[in-house]
C-alpha positions as CSV (number, residue, x, y, z in Angstrom):
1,X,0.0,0.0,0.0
2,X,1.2,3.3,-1.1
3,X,1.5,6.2,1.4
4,X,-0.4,9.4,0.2
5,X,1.2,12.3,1.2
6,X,-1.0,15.1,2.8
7,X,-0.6,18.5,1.5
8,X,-2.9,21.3,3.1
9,X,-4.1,24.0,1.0
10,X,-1.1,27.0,1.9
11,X,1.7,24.0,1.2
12,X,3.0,22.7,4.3
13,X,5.0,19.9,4.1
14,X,4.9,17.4,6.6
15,X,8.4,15.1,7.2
16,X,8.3,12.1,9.1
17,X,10.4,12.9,12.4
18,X,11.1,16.9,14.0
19,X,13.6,19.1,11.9
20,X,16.8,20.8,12.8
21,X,15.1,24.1,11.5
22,X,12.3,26.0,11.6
23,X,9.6,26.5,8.2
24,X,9.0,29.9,10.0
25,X,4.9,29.1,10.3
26,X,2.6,30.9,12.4
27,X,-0.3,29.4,14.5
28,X,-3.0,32.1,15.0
29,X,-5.7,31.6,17.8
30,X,-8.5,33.7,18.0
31,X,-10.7,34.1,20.7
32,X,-14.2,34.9,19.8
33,X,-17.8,34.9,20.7
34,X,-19.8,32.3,19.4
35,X,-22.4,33.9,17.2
36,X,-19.0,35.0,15.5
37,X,-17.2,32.0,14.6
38,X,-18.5,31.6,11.0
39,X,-17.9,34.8,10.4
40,X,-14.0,33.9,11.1
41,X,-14.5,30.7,9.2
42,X,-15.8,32.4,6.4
43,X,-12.6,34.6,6.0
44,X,-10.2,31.6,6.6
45,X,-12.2,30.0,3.7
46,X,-11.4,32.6,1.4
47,X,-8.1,32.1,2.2
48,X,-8.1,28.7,1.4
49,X,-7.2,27.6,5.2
50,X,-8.5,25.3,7.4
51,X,-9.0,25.9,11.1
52,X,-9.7,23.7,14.5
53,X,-12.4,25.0,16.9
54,X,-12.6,24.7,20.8
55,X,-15.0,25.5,23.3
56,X,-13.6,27.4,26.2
57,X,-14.9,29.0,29.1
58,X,-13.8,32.4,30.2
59,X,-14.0,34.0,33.9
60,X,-13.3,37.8,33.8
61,X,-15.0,40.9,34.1
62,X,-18.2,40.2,31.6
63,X,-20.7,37.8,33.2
64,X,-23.4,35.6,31.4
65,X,-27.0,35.9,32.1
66,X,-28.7,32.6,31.5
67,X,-32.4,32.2,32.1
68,X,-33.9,29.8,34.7
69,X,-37.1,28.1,35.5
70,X,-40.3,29.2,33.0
71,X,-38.4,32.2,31.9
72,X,-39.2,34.1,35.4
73,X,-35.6,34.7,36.6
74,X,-31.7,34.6,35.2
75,X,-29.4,33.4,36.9
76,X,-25.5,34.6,36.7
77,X,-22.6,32.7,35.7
78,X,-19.5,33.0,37.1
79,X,-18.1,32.7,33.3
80,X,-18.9,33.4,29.6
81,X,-18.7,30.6,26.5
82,X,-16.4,31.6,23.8
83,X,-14.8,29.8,20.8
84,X,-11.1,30.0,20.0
85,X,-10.7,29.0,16.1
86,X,-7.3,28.0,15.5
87,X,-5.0,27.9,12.2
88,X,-1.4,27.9,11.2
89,X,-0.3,30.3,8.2
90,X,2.7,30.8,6.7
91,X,4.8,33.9,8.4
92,X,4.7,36.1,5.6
93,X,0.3,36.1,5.3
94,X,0.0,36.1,9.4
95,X,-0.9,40.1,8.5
96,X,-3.5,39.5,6.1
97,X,-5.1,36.7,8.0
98,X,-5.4,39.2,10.8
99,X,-6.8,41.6,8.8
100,X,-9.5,39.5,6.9
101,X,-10.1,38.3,10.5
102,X,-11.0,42.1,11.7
103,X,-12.8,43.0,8.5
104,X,-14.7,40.0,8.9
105,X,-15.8,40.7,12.2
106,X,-17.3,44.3,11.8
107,X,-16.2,46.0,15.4
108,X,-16.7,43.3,17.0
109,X,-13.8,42.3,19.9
110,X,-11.9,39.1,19.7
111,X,-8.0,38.1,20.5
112,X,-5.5,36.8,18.8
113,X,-2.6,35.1,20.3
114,X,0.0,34.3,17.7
115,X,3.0,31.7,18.2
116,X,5.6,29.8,16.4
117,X,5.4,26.7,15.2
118,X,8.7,24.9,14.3
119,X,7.8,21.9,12.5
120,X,4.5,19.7,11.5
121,X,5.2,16.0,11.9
122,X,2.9,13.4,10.6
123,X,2.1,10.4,12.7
């Protein structure tokens, strides 16, 4: 049987044990609220990327008013729901990701926390 090799769409390569170097790749997470995630996807679809997408729960300032009963109280949480949508780009288009990202999102706030990735392996 023949091993295919995988190729994603913005042509990263995949060896078969960790490099010396790096391929100077970018993994972009963005932290979002959930009636905005296909906006996100929508703009790494343009792009031709792919993404991952995780639930996560958030405890800060904002807190999240969920009703209770027969609709005749809320009740607080201590947290709020949000998405983080994750990719990895190439260095060079980390920018216009971003900026499709914030376009695509219309004022809305969201975080991105960008970090290197040194090599994809394939297992």
């Amino acid at each position: 049987m023949v091993r295919e090799k995988l190729i994603l769409p913005f042509e990263v390569t995949y060896s078969e044990k960790p490099g010396k170097k790096s391929k100077s790749m970018k993994r972009l997470a963005v932290i979002v609220k959930p009636e905005n995630v296909d906006a996100i996807i929508s703009s790494l679809r343009q792009l031709n990327l792919e993404a991952t997408i995780y639930d996560v729960k958030r405890a800060g300032k904002e807190k999240e008013r969920v009703a209770s009963g027969r609709g005749s109280g809320t009740i607080e949480l201590a947290y709020t729901t949000r998405k983080v949508v994750a990719t990895v780009v190439n260095s060079d288009d980390a920018e216009e990701v971003i900026s499709r990202m914030k376009q695509a999102l219309a004022g809305d706030k969201a975080v991105v926390m960008i970090s290197s990735v040194d090599d994809l392996v394939m297992i």
